[in-house]
N, C-alpha and C positions, 0 to 999 in steps of 0.2 A: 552538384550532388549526383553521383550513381547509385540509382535506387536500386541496381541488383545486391544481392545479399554475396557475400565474400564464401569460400569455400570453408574458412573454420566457421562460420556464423550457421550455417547450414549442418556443418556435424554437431554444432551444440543443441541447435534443435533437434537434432533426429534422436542425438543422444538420451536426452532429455525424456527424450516422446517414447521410445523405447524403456527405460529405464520404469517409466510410470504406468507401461500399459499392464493389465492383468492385475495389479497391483489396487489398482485405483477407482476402481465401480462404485456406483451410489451407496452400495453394502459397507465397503472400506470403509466412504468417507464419513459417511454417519457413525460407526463405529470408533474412529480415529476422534473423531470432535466429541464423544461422548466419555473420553479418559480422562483421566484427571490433568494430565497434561493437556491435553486439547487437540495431537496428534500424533503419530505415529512415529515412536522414536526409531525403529530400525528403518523407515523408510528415508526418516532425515538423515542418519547415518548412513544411507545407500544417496544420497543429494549432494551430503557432504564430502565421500569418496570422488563423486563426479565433478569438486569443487565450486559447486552455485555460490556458497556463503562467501567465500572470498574470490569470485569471478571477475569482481569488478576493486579488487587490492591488488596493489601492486606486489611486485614479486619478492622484495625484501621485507613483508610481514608475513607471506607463505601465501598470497593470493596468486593468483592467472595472471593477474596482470592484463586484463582486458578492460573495453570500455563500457560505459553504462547499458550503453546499444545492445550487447551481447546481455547483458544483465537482462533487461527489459525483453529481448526475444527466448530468453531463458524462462522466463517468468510465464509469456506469452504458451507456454505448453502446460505449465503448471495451472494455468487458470484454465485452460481446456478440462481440466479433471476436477476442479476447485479443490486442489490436494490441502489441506490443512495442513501447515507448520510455520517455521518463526521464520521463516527467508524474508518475509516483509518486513518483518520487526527488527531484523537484527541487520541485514546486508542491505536494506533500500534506505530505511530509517537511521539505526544508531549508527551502526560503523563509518558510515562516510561522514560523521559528526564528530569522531573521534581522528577518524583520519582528519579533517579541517581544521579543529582545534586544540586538539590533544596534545602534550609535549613528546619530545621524543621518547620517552622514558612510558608513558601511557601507553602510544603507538607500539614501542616494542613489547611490552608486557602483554595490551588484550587481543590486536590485530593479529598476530599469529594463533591464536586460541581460538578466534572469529570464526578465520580461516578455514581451521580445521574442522569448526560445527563442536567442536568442545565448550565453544562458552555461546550460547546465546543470548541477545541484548533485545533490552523494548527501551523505547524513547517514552517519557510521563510528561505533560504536561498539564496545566493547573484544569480542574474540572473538564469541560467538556472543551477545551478550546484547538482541539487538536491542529485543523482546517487552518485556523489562526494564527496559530503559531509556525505553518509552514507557508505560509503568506499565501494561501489559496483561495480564499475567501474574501482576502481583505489585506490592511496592511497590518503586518507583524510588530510594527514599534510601536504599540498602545498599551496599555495596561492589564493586557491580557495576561501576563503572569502574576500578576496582583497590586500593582501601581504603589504600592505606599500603604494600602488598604486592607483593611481586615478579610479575607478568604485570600483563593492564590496559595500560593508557596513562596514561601519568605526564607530565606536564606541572614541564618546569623553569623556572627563570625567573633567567637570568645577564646580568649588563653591560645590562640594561634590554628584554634579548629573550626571549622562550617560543621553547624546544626539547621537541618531542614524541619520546615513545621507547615503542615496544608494536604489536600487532597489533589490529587488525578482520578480522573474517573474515567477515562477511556484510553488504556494504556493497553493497547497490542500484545497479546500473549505473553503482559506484565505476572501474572499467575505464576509464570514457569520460567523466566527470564531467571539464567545467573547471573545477569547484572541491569542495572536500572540506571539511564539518561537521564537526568529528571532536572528541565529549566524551571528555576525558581529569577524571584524577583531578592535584590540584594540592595542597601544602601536607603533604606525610607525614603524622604522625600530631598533629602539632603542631596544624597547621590546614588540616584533613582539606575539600575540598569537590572538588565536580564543576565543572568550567567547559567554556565550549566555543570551539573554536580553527578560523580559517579556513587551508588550507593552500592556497596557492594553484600552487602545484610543488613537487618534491621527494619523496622516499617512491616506494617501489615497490609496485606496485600487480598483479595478478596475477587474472586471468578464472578463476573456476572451474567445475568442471564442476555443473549446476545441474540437481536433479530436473524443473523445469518451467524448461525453455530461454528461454521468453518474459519472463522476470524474472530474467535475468542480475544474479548474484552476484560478488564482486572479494574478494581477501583483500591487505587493505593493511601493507607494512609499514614501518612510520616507526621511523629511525634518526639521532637527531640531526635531525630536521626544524624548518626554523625554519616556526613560525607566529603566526597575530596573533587575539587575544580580542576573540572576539564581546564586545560592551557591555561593560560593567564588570567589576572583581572584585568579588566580592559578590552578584551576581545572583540571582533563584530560578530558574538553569537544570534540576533536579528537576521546579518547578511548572511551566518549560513545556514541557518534554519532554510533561509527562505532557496537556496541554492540547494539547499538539499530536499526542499517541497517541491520544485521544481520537476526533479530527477525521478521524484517518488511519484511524481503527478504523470510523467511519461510510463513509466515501468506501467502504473496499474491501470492506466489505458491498455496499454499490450496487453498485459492480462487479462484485462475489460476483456476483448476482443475475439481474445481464447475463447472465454467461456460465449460468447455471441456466437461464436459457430459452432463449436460442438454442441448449441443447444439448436439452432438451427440445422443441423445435419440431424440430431436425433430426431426433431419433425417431422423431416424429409424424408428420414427412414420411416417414421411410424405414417404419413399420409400415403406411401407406396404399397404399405400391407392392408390396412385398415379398410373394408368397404361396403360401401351403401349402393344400395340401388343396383348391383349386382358387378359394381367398378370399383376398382381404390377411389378414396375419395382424393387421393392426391392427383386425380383428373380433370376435376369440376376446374374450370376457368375460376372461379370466386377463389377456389384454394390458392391454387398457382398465383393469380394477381397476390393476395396478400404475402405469402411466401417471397414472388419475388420484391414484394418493397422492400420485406427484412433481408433480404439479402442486396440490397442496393445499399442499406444502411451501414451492414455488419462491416461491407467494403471499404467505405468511403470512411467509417471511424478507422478501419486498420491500414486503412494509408496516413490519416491525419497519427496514429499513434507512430507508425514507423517513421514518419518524420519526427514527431518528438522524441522519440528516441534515440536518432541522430543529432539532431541537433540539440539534444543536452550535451555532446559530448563536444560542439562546436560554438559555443558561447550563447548561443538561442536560449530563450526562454515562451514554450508553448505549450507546456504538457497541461496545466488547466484546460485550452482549451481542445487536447486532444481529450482528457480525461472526459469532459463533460460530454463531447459526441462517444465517446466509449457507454458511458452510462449508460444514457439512454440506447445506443443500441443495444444493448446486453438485456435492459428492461423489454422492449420492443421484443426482440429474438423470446427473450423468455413466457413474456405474454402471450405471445400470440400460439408460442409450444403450449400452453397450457390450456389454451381455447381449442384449439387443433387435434389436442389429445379426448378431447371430449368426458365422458365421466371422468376416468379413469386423471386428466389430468391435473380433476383439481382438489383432489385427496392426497392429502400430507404426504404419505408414504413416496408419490412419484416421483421422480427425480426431477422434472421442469421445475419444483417447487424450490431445489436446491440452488438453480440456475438464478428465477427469480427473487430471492431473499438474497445473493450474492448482490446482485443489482443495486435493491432498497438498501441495504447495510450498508455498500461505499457510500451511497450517494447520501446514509446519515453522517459517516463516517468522515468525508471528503468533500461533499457538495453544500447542495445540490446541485443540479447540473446549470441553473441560472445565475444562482451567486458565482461559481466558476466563469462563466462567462461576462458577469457586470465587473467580476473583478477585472479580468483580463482585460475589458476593456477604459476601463478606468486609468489603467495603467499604461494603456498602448495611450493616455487619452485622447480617446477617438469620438466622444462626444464635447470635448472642451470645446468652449465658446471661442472664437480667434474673431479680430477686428480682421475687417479686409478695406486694404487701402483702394480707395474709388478717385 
């Protein structure tokens, strides 16, 4: 592995970081999260120009044609500002769900529309099982789309059409999505599988109120909704949930990351001006020690994510447990901004508080940061019991 970073990976950062500066202050982003859409459509359309949404589609849907890598250090700038929009929903989540199992005739129809930031997509599934269903937490082939079982999303299938009937409750800027992912459970007990269905109207759909505004949440509910199946019956929609939780679980480490240092940098900036006793207080030995733990931290997560962000793109599977050390240091970074900032940082209005609710929301959202880690390690299994021959 060469962990330097490639000469185009370096202009999509700058790109990127440029693109978003001036643009993107605590004023924007609270204002952008507080629209009906949930963020700023001429900025997305200034994201989309720079092509993020299909950065990681190949070139014959209208994407870059780049690797997840790029995707995730793309992202990595965007969480620096906690820019609110669908890049998570539609380019980490649905579309490489489409690209996996979608038939050719799908693929060509919505992936170039991705592409362009003309359509964007949220992935639904059943109630709160988000975590679950991207095998982060646990394993994905349970009954988590609704086994057979009264709740879930059930998928019918009459006169030659799929009718979807059940709830999503934490569907990713399902609110303002033109189109909806949504795995349901299909076949009762007979013949039990998960599949996953495009909805392209229909269904009510409902904004809710969300611990960290910048990642607006929808609670979907399909009643009688007709939809159409992604790729085939029979698919291993399970194996690619879970390949594509994977990819999502690196990216929003990177991002994690982002936001860990530009909120540790803003500290740094306010303990260099702020002063007691006739010194910055960013002098006091007691300051510096805690500052530099968070900055040992904020490190050692953005090396563990830039490895998982390579190695999504090289058959590896680690981004749970970059994701979980991203957490918490993004928590860490943020806390100790908001102890540091003294009054002033722990009133609503400040921005650490932005930083911090970014933290608690993944880590409802995706975690927590122990289940990330019980799972990965279940999986490597690294506590199974083994006989040893004496």
């Amino acid at each position: 592995m060469d962990a330097r970073f490639t000469a185009e990976q370096e202009e999509i950062r700058r790109t990127v970081r440029e693109a978003l500066a001036g643009r993107c202050g605590p004023g924007d982003v609270r204002a952008a999260a507080r629209t009906d859409a949930g963020y700023d459509p001429a900025l997305w359309t200034t994201l989309a120009k720079l092509g993020l949404p299909g950065l990681a589609l190949p070139e014959a849907y209208g994407g870059v044609g780049c690797t997840p890598t790029e995707l995730a250090l793309a992202c990595e700038e965007v969480g620096r500002r906690l820019v609110p929009s669908p890049l998570l929903a539609t380019a980490v989540l649905a579309a490489p769900l489409l690209l996996a199992l979608g038939t050719d005739a799908q693929r060509a129809e919505l992936l170039p529309r991705v592409s362009s930031g003309e359509l964007t997509a949220a992935l639904a599934v059943p109630g709160t099982a988000l975590a679950t269903a991207l095998s982060l937490v646990g394993g994905n082939r349970g009954d988590w789309a609704g086994g057979g079982r009264a709740g879930g999303i059930q998928a019918r299938r009459a006169d030659g059409v799929w009718r979807l009937y059940g709830e999503a409750g934490q569907v990713l800027d399902g609110h303002s999505a033109g189109l909806l992912v949504v795995a349901a459970h299909a076949g009762g007990f007979a013949r039990s599988r998960t599949l996953l269905f495009l909805v392209r109207e229909g269904g009510v759909r409902r904004r809710g109120t969300a611990l960290d505004a910048t990642r607006p949440c929808a609670r979907v509910e399909l009643r009688n909704v007709e939809a159409e199946l992604v790729g085939r019956d029979g698919a291993d929609v399970t194996g690619a949930l879970a390949a594509v939780g994977d990819r999502a679980a690196a990216v929003l480490a990177c991002e994690a990351v982002g936001a860990a240092g530009r909120a540790l940098e803003r500290t740094v900036e306010y303990v260099g001006q702020r002063e007691q006793f006739g010194r910055p207080i960013g002098s006091f030995q007691a300051v510096k020690h805690r500052l530099a733990a968070v900055y040992v931290r904020v490190q050692a997560a953005r090396s563990a994510a830039y490895y998982a962000a390579w190695a999504t793109s090289h058959g590896e599977r680690v981004g749970g447990l970059a994701l979980a050390q991203a957490l918490e240091a993004l928590r860490a970074a943020a806390a100790e901004g908001i102890q540091l900032h003294g009054g002033i940082g722990f009133t609503w209005e400040h921005e650490a508080h932005l930083y911090f609710k970014r933290a608690a929301g993944d880590e409802s959202l995706f975690g927590p940061a122990h289940r990330l880690r019980a799972h990965a390690a279940h999986a490597a299994r690294l506590f199974e019991r083994r006989e040893v021959a004496v």
